[in-house]
C-alpha positions in Angstrom: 0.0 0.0 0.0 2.7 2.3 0.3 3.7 1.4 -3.0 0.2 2.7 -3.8 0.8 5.9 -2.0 3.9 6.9 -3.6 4.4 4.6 -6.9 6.8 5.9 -9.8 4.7 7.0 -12.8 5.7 8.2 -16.2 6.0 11.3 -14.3 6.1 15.0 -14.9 9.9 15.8 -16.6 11.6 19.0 -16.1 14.6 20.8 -16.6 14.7 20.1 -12.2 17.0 21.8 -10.3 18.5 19.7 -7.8 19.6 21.3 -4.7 15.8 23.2 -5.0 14.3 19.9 -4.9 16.8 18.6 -2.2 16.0 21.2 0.3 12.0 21.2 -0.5 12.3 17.8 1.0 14.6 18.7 3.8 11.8 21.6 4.8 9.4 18.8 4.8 11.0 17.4 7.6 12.6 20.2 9.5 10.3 20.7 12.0 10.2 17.2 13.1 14.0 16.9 13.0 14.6 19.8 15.0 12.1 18.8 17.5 13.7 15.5 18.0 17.4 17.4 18.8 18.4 16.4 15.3 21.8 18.7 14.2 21.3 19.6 10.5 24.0 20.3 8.8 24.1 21.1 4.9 25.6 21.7 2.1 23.9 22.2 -1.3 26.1 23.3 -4.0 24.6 24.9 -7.2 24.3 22.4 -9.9 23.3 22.6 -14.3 19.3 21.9 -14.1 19.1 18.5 -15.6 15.7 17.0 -17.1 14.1 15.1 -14.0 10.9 14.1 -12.6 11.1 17.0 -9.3 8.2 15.0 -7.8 9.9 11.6 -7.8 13.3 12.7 -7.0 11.9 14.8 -4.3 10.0 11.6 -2.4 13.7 9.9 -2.6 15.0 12.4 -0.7 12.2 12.8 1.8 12.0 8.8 1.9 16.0 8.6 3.6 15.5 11.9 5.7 12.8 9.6 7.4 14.9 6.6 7.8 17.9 8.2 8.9 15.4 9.9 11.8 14.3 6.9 12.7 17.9 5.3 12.8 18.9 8.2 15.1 15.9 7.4 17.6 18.5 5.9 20.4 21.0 8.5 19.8 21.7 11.1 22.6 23.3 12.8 19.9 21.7 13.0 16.7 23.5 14.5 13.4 22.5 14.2 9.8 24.4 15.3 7.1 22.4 16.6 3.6 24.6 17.3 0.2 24.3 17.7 -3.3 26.5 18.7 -6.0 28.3 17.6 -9.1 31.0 14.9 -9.4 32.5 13.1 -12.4 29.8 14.3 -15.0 27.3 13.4 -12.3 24.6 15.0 -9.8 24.6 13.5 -6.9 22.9 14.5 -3.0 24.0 12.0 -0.2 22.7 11.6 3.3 24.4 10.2 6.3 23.2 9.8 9.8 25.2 8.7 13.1 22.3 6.0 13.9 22.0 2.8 14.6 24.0 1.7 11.1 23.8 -1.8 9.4 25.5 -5.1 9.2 26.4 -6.1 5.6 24.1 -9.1 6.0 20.8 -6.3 6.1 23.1 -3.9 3.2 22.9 -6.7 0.8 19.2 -6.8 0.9 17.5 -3.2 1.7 16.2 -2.9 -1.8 14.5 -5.5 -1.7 10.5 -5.3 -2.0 9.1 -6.4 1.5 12.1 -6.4 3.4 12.4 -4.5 6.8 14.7 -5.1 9.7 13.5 -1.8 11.3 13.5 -1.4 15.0 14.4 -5.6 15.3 17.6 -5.6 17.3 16.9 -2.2 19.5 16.9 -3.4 23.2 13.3 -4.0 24.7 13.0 -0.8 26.4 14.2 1.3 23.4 11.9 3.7 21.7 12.9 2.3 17.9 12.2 -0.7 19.2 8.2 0.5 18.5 9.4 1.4 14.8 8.5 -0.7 11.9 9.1 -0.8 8.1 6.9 -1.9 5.5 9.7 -2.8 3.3 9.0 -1.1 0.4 10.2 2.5 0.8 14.0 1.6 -0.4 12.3 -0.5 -3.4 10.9 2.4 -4.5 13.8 4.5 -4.0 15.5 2.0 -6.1 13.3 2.4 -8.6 12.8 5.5 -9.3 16.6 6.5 -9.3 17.2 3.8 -11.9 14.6 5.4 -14.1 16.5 8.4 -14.0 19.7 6.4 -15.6 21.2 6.8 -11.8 22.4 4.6 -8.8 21.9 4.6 -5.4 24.7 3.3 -3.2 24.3 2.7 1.3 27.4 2.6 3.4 26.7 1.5 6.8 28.4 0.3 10.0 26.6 -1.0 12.8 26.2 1.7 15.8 28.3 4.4 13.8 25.6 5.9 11.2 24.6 5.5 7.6 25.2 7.2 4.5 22.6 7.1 1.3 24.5 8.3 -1.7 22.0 9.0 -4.8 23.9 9.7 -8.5 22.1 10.8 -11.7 23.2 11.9 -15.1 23.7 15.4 -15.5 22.0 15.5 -19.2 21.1 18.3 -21.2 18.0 19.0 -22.2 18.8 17.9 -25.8 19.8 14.3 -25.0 16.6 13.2 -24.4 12.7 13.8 -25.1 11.8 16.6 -23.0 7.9 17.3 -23.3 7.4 20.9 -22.4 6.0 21.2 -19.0 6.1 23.0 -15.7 6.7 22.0 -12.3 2.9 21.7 -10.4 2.4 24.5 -8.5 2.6 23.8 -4.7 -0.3 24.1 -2.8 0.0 26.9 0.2 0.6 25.7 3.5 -1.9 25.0 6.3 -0.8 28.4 7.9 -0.5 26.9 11.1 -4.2 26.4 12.6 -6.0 23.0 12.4 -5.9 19.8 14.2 -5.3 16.6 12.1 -5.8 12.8 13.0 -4.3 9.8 10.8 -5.6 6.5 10.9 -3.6 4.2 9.5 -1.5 1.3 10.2 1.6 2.2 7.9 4.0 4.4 9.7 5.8 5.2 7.0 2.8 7.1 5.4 2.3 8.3 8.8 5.8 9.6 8.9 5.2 11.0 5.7 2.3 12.7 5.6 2.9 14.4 9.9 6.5 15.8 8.6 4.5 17.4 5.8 1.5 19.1 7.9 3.3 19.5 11.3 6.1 21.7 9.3 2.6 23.9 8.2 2.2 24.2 11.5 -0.9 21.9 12.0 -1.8 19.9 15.0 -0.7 15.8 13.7 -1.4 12.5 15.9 -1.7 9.6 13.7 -2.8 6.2 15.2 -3.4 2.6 13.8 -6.1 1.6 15.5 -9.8 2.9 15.3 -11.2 2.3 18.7 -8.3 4.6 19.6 -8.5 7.0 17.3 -12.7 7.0 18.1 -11.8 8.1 21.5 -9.4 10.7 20.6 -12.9 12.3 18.9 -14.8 11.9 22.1 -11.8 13.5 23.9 -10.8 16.6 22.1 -12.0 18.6 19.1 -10.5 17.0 16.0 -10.8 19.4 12.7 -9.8 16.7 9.7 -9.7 13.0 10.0 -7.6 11.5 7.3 -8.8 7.9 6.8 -7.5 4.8 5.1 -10.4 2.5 4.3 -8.1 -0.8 4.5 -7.6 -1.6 8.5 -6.8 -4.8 10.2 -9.1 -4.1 13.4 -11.7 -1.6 12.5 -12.5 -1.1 8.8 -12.8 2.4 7.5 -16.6 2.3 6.9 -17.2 1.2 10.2 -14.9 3.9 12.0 -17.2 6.2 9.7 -20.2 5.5 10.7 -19.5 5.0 14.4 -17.5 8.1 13.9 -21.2 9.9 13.0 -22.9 8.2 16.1 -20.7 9.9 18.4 -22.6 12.0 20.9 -21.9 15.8 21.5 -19.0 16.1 19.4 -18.5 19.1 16.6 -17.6 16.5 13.3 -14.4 16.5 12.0 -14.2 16.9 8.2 -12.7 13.7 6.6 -10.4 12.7 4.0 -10.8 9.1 2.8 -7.8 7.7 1.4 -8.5 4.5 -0.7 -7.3 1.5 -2.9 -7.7 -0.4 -5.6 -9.8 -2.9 -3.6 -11.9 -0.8 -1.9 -13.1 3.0 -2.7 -16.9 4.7 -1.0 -19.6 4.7 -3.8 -21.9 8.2 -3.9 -24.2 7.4 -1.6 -21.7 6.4 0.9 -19.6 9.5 0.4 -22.4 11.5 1.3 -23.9 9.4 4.3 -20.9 9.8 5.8 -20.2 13.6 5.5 -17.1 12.2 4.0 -15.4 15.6 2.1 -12.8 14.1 -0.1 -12.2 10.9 -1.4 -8.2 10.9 -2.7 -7.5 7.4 -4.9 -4.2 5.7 -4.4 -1.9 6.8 -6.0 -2.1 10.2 -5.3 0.6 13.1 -4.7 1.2 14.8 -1.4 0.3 18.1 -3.3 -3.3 16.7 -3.9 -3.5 15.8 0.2 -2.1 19.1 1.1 -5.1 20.8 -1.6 -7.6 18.8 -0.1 -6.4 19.9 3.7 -6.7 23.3 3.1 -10.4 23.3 1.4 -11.0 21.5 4.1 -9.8 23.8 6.8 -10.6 27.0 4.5 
């Protein structure tokens, strides 16, 4: 499903300018770095713009700023290094972390679709010990940077850090077909007011999608189960619910229609994220007060649209 959420598609090319797209993603997480005592330091040389897909090359990015946060969980100290430049005819932006590193055993297969050794060897106690992979982040990483005629390369040692390094051709806009397009506008920011629940039981979307609104400023708590999260509506005043329809416990529908039957409680707007195997027809859509219904896949521009007509 996160495969779903953040697939490669044939993609919106651009003459992309790296470090712009580098630190877009870096902004992303910020906030949430910060706030966990990260030390960011950078160092984002200009670079030739280079046709790209900004979108795709941006969720690389923002998909290893995650995982070296969550590698840095244990870490009194926490330090991440982000650079880009240009190297032997190549652009290239790396990131290294001083977290909890790798063995070569885990290096040889982190690409793999599916596989995940997050949080497993963290003592019991441990914080990170909590964290779990779906395995498919890195996949996707993988391929994406391949469709850009690049590699991506880990070096890792276990308890010293990690560093991603990510390569792509520096090309002009005359070696290949270039249709003539322009970057999606962002959508504005949240503007800091709003209070947002996610219900889901991937983390990583979770990560993904709190680092986005909590750096507008907004209010994030995301939870995996929906007696939980139907409690949190009792409790306090939620403004959006963002809702994946596929849940191991409680199904979406029936979160939504308890949701409904809550007593005394202003209701929250909600955002219905769904799949391939199951979506809300009409007359569910409307039953439910449900105010946006976002098909996977979808871009974390088209969430941040629906947030603020939401909010606005």
């Amino acid at each position: 499903r996160l495969l779903d959420f953040a697939c490669p598609s044939s993609g919106n090319w651009t003459r992309g300018d790296l470090p712009t797209v580098v630190r877009g993603a870096l902004d992303m997480m910020r906030h949430e770095m910060q706030s966990s005592g990260v030390e960011i330091v950078e160092d984002l040389r200009p670079v030739p713009p280079t046709p790209m897909d900004e979108h795709m090359i941006g969720q690389v990015v923002l998909n290893l700023l995650i995982n070296a946060l969550h590698a840095m969980t244990d870490r009194e100290n926490k330090r991440l290094e982000l650079s880009c430049g240009e190297e032997s005819g190549k652009l290239f932006f790396r990131v290294a972390d001083n977290g909890c590193g790798m063995d070569e055993e885990t290096q040889k297969q982190i690409f793999t679709p599916f596989f995940s050794r997050k949080g497993e060897h963290s003592l019991t106690e441990s914080p990170m010990r909590k964290l779990r992979g779906s395995g498919l982040g890195l996949s996707i990483c993988y391929t994406i940077v391949k469709k850009h005629d690049g590699q991506i390369e880990c070096k890792s040692e276990p308890e010293k850090g990690t560093v991603f390094t990510v390569r792509i051709s520096l090309r002009k806009a005359t070696d290949c077909e270039l249709p003539e397009c322009h970057s999606a506008e962002l959508a504005p920011a949240a503007s800091g007011f709003g209070r947002m629940l996610i219900l889901d039981d991937e983390q990583d979307i979770c990560d993904l999608i709190q680092s986005v609104f909590v750096g507008d400023g907004m209010e994030v708590e995301s939870l995996a189960d929906g007696h939980q999260a139907l409690q949190r509506c009792a409790e306090k005043m939620i403004d959006i619910v963002l809702l994946d329809l596929q849940m191991p416990a409680m199904d979406g529908v029936t979160f939504l229609n308890r949701l409904r039957k809550l007593p005394g409680i202003a209701q929250p707007k909600v955002i219905v994220m769904s799949g391939k195997t199951r979506t809300l027809n009409a007359f569910e859509t409307e039953a439910y007060n449900v105010a946006c219904v976002l098909e996977k896949p979808f871009a974390i521009n088209a969430l941040r649209k629906a947030v603020l007509s939401c909010l606005s």
